[in-house]
C-alpha positions as CSV (number, residue, x, y, z in Angstrom):
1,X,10.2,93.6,113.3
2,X,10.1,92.6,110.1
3,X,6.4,92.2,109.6
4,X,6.7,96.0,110.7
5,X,9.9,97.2,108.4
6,X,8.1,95.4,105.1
7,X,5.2,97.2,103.3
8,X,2.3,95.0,102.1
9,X,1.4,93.5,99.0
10,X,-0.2,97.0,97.5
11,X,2.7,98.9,98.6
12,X,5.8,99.5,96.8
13,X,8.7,101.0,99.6
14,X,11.6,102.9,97.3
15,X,15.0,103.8,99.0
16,X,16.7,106.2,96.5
17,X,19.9,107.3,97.5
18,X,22.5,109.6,96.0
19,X,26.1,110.4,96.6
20,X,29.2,111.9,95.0
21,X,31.7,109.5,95.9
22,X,34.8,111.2,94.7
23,X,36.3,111.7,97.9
24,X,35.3,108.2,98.6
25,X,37.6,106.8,95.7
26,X,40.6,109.1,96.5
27,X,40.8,107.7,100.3
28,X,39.5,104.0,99.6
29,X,41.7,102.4,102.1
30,X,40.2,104.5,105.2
31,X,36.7,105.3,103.7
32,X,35.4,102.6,102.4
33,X,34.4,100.4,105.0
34,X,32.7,103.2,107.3
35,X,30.9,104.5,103.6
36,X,29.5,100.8,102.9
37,X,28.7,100.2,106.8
38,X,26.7,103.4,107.1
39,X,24.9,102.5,103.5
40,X,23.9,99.3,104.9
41,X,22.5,100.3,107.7
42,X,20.3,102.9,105.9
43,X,19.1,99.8,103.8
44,X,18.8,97.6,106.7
45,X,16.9,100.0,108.8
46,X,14.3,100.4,106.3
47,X,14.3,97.1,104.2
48,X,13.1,98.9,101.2
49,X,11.2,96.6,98.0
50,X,13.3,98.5,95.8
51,X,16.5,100.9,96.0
52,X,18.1,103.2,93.4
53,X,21.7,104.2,94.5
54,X,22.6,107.3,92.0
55,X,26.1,108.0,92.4
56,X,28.7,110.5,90.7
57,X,32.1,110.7,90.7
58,X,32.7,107.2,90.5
59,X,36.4,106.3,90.0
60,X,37.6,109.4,91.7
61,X,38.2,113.1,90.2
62,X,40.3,111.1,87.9
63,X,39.5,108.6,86.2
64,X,42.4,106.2,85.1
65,X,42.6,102.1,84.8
66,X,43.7,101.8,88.2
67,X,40.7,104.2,89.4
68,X,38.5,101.6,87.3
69,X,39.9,98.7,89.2
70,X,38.7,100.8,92.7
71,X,35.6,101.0,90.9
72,X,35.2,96.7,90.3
73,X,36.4,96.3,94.2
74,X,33.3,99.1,95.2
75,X,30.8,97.1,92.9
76,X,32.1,94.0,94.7
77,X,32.2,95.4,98.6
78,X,29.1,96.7,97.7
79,X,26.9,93.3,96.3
80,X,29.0,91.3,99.0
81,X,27.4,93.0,102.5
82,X,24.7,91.1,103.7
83,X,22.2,93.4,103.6
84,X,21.6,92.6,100.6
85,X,20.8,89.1,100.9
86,X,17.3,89.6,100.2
87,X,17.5,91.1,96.8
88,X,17.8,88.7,94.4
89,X,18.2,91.0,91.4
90,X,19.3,94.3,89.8
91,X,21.3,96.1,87.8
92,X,24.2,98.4,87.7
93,X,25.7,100.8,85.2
94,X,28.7,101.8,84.9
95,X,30.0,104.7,82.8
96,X,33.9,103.1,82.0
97,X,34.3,105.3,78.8
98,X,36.9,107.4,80.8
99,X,39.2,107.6,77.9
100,X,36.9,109.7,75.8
101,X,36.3,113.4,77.0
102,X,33.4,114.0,75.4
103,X,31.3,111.5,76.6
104,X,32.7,110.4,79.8
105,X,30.0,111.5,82.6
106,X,31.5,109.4,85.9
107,X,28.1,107.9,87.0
108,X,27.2,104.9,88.1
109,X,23.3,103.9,88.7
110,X,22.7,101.0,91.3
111,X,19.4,99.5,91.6
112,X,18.4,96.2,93.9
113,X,14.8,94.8,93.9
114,X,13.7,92.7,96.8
115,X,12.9,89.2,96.6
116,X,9.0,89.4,97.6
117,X,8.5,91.7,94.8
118,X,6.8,89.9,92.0
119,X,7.8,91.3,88.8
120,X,10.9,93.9,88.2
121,X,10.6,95.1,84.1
122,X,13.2,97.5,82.9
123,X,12.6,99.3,79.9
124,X,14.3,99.0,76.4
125,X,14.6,102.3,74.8
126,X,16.1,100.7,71.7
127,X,13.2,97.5,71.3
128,X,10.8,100.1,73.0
129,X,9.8,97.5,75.5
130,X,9.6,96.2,79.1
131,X,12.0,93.3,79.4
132,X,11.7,91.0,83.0
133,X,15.2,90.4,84.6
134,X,15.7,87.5,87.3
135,X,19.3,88.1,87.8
136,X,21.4,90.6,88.6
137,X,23.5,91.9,85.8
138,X,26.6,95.0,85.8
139,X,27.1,96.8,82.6
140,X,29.9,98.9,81.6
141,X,29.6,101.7,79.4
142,X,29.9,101.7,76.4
143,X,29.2,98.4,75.0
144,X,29.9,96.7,71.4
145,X,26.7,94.8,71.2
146,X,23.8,97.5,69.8
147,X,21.1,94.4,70.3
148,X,19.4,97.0,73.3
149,X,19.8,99.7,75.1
150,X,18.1,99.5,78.8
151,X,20.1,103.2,80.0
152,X,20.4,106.2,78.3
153,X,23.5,108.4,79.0
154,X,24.4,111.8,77.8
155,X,26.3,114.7,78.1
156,X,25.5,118.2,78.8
157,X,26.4,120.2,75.4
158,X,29.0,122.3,75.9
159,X,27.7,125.5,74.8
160,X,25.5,125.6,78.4
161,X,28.7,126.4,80.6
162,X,31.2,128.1,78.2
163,X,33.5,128.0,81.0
164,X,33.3,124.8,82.1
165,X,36.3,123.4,79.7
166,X,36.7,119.6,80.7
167,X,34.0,119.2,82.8
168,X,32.3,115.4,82.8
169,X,28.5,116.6,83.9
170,X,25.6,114.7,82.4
171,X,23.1,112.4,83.0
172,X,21.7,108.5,83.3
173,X,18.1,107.5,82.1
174,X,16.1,104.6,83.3
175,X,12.8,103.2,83.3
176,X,10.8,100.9,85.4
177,X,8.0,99.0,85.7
178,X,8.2,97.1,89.4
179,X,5.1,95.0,89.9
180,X,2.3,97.6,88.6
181,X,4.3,100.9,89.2
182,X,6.0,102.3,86.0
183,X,8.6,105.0,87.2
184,X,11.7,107.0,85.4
185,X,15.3,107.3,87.4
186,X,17.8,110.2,86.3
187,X,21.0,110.4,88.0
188,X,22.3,113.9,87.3
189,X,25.3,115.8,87.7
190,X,25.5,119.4,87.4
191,X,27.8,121.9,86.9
192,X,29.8,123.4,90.3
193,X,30.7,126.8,91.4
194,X,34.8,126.6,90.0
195,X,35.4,130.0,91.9
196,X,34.3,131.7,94.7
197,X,34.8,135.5,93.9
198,X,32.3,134.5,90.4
199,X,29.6,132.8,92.7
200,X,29.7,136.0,95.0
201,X,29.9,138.7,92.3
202,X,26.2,138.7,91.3
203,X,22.5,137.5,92.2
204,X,22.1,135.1,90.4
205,X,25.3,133.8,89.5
206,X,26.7,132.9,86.5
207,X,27.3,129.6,87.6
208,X,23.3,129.3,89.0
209,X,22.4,130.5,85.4
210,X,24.5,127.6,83.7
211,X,23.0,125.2,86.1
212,X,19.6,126.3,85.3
213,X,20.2,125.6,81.5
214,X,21.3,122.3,82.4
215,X,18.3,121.5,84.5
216,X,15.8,123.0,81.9
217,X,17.8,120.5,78.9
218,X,16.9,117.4,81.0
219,X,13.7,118.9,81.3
220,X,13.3,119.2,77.5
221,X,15.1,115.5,77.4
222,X,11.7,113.9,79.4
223,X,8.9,115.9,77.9
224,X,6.7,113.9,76.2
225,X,4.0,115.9,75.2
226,X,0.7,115.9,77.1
227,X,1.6,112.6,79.2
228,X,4.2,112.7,81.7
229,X,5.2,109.2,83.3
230,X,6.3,109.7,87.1
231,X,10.4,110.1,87.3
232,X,12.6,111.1,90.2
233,X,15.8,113.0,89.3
234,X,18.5,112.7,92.1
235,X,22.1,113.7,91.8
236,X,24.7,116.3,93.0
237,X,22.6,119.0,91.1
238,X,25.3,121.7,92.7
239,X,22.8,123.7,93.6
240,X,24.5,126.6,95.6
241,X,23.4,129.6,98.1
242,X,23.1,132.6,96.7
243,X,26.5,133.3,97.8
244,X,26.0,137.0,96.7
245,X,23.1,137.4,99.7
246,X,24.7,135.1,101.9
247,X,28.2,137.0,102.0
248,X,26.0,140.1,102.7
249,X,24.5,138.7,105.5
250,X,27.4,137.3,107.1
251,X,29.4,140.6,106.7
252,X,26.8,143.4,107.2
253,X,28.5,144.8,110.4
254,X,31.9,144.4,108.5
255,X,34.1,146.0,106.6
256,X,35.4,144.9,103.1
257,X,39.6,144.4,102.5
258,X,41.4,143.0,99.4
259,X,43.9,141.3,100.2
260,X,46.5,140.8,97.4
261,X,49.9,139.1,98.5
262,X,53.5,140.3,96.8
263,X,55.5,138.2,98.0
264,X,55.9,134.6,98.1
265,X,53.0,131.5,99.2
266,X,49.7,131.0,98.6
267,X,49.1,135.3,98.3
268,X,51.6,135.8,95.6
269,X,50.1,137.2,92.9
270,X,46.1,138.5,92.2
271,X,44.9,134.8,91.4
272,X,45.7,134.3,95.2
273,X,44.1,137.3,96.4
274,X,41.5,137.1,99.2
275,X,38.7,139.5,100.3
276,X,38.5,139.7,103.9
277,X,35.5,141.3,106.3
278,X,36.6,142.3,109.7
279,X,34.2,143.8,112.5
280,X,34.0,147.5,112.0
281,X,33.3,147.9,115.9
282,X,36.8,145.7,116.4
283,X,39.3,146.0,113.7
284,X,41.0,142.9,114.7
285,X,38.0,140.6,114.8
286,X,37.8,138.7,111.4
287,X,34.4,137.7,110.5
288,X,35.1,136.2,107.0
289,X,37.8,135.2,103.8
290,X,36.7,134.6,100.9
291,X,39.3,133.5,98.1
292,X,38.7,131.6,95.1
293,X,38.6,128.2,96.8
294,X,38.2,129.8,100.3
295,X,34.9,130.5,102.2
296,X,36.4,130.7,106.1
297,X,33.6,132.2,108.2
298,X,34.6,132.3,111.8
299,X,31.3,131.1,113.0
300,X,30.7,128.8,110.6
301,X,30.1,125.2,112.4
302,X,27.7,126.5,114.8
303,X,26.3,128.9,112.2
304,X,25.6,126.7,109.2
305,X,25.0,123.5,111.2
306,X,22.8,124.6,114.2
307,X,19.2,123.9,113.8
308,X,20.4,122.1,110.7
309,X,20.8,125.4,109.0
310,X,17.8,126.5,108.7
311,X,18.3,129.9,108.2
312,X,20.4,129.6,104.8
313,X,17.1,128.1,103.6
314,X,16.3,131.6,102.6
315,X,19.3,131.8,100.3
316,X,18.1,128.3,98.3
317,X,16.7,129.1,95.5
318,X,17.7,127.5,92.6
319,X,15.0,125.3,92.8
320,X,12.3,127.8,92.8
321,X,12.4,128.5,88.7
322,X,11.1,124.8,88.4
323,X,7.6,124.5,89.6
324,X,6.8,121.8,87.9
325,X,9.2,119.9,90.1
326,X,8.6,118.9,94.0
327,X,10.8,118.1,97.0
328,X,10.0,117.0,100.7
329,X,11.1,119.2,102.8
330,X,14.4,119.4,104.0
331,X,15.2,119.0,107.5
332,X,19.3,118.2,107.4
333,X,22.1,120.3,107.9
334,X,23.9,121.4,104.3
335,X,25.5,117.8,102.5
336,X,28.0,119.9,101.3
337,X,30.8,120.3,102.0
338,X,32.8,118.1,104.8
339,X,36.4,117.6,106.1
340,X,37.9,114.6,104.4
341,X,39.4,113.4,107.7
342,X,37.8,110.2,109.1
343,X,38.2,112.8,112.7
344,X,36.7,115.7,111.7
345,X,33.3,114.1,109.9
346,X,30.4,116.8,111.4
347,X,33.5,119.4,110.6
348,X,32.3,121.7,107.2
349,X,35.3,122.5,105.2
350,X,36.7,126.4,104.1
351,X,36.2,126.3,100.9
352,X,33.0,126.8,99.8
353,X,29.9,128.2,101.4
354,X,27.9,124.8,102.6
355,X,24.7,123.9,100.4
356,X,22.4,121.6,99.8
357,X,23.8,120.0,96.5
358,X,22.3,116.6,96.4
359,X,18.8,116.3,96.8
360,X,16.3,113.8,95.4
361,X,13.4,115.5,93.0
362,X,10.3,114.2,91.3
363,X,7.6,115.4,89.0
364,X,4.0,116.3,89.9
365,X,3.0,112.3,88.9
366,X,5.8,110.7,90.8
367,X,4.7,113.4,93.8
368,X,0.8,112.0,93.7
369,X,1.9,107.9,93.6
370,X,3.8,109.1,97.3
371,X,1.5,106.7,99.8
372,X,1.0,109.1,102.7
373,X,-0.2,106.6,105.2
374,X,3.3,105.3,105.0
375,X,6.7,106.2,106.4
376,X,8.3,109.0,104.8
377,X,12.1,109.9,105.4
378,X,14.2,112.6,103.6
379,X,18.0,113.1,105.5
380,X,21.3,112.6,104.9
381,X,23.3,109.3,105.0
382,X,26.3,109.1,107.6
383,X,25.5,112.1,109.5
384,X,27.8,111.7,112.2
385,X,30.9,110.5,110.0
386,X,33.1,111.1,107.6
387,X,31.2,110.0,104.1
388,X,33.7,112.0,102.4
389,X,32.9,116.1,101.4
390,X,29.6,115.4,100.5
391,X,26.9,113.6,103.0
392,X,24.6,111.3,100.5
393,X,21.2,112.1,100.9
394,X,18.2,109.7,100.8
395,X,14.4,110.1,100.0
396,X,12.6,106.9,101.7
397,X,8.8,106.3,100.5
398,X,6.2,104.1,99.3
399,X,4.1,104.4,95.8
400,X,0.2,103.6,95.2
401,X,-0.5,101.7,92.0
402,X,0.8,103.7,88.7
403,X,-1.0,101.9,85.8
404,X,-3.6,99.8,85.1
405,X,-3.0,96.6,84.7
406,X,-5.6,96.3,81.5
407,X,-3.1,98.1,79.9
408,X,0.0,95.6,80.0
409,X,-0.2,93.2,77.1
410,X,2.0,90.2,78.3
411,X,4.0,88.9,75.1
412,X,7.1,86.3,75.9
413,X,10.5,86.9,73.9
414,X,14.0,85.1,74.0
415,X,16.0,86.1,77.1
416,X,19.5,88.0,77.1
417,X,21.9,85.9,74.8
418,X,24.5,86.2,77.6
419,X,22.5,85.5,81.0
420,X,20.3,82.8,79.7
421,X,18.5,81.0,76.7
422,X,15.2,80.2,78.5
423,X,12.4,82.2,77.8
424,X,11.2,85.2,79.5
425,X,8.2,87.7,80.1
426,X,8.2,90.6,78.3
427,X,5.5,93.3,78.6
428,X,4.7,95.9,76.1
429,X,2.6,99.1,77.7
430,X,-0.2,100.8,75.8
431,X,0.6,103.9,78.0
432,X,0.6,107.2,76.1
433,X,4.0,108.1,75.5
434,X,6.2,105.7,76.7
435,X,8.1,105.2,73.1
436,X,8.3,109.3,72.5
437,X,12.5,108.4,73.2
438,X,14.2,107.9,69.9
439,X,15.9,104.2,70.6
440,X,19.5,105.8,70.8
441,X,20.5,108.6,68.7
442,X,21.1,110.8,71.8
443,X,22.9,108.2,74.1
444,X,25.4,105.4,74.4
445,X,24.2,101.7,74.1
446,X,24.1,99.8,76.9
């Protein structure tokens, strides 16, 4: 079976993964272990060369010193299961700068590289060259040293979301080069729909306008003129329904009430009111509530999770402004969002109108390295469990050949000061427009 699982020499198999793991953090001592079982069998299914786990949310929905302890014991669960045996090196980033709100994004990049692959390169956006790791290495952001910077983190300015005081949305850069195949990794997190009655109001929504700004900056972030390397972007982008069409759709044989309590509980004033649809051939048959964290549609398991959904495909559109960007198509139910009840893990939850915020995206060169004679999987992680309220997603492929090989100039440098003093191979590519980053005047060292 393994002969089978493992792609040969001219193929490079990528497992890229991506999962808000919030929940995950706030219910470590019941989560955990069924959220690093169901990884590992993902991994071990598939037995990938290479694997990029984006996650966001790390630490929890706050971040503290204890959360960053929960974050250590996650890094260690996760490098201790013995799927990963066979990858012998990697790194991981870590954004720790939770004490500073205006740079504090809560990602945390993964990547593993199997042993039979020959050379794994990450990129230096500060030396503005490839540098060979043979070790696996976990950095914290930020750090004092400013000797290199291998990630690139940044914020989303604030002036995209005016409304979105506090938020910790950004992004993480990366570049490879593993064996001939130069590629770009973004974890992203986007901006979220804070309020129901907002999403609902208009088509588009405010909050679909915000994320689109936010998607068109990272955009801007990895032009580089007339040469484009490959890169995948995978995240929680937050991409939403059109919740304005949706509610209509839901409620076209209804009848509209506002519902605005005066006395005490949860209705007790107008930021608790709720809008509720009732059947206008049966008065007492409620067909949906919709409050400002409430989205209760009595239907809704059967109706948003049969044939995975497939109908509120019409009502996904965010993506549709950016052509330049390409998805396999999706087959899974919503990943978003879930009960967070280890019982109730196929269960949606009532408060927000399911969606399909994580998703794993590439450009129109990452797109054409896709081997088509090759497996291909795009699904959801933990289908069948509790993962938390979001289900990761995962994009399963294997890349052609990205670069030729004329064009790598092998030059040999002193390795990392801290890992070892032996020398190491360092490659410099002749590529047109790999050094168009600045070395760090936009991000945090690593």
């Amino acid at each position: 079976m393994l002969s089978d699982r493992m792609e040969d020499s001219d193929g490079l198999s990528l497992l890229l993964v991506t999962a808000n793991v919030g929940t995950l953090f706030e219910m470590a001592d019941v989560l955990m272990e069924i959220w690093m079982a169901e990884f590992g069998e993902c991994v071990a299914q598939r037995q990938p060369k290479f694997i990029a786990l984006h996650c966001q949310e790390i630490g929890g929905k706050i971040v503290d010193e204890e959360t960053m302890v929960q974050t250590n014991a996650f890094c260690e669960k996760m490098h201790s299961q013995s799927v990963f045996s066979n990858y012998d090196r990697g790194r991981t980033f870590i954004d720790a700068e939770f004490e500073s709100t205006g740079k504090f994004t809560a990602l945390g990049s993964f990547y593993f590289v199997h042993k039979s692959v020959r050379h794994a390169h990450i990129w230096d956006f500060k030396r503005r060259e490839f540098t060979e790791f043979r070790d696996y290495e976990a950095v914290a952001l930020p750090v004092s040293s400013d000797d290199r910077c291998t990630a690139q983190r940044m914020r989303f300015p604030p002036d995209l979301h005016p409304l979105a005081t506090g938020n910790r949305k950004g992004f993480i850069i990366t570049r490879w080069m593993i064996d001939d195949r130069i590629f770009d990794l973004i974890n992203i997190h986007m901006f979220h729909d804070a309020n129901n009655f907002v999403a609902m109001e208009s088509s588009p929504s405010s909050y679909t306008e915000a994320r689109k700004a936010a998607l068109q900056h990272v955009m801007d972030t990895l032009d580089r003129g007339d040469v484009t390397e490959p890169f995948f972007l995978f995240g929680d982008f937050n991409f939403r329904l059109d919740s304005h069409e949706v509610v209509k759709k839901l409620t076209e044989n209804g009848i509209r009430q506002e519902v605005i309590g005066n006395g005490t509980g949860e209705d007790s004033s107008p930021a608790r009111r709720k809008i509720r649809y009732v059947d206008s051939q049966d008065l007492n048959k409620l067909l949906l509530t919709v409050g400002k964290k409430t989205f209760d549609y009595y239907e809704a398991q059967d109706a948003f999770r049969t044939d995975n959904g497939k109908w509120l495909r019409t009502f996904d559109n965010e993506l549709s402004v950016f052509p330049q960007l390409h998805e396999k198509e999706i087959t899974f139910p919503p990943s978003y969002p879930y009960e967070e009840d280890v019982d109730r893990g196929t269960s949606l939850m009532k408060t927000r109108c399911p969606a399909w915020c994580d998703r794993v995206l590439m450009n129109s060169s990452a797109w054409n390295l896709i081997d088509r004679r090759k497996k291909e999987e795009y699904s959801l992680i933990g289908p069948s469990v509790c993962m938390g309220d979001h289900k990761p997603v995962f994009l399963y492929v294997s890349l052609t050949s990205t670069v030729n090989k004329r064009n790598i100039v092998s030059v040999t440098n002193e390795g990392d000061s801290r890992t070892s003093k032996s020398k190491v191979s360092v490659v410099r590519s002749d590529v047109r427009g790999i050094n168009r980053w600045s070395a760090c005047d936009r991000c945090s060292v690593l």
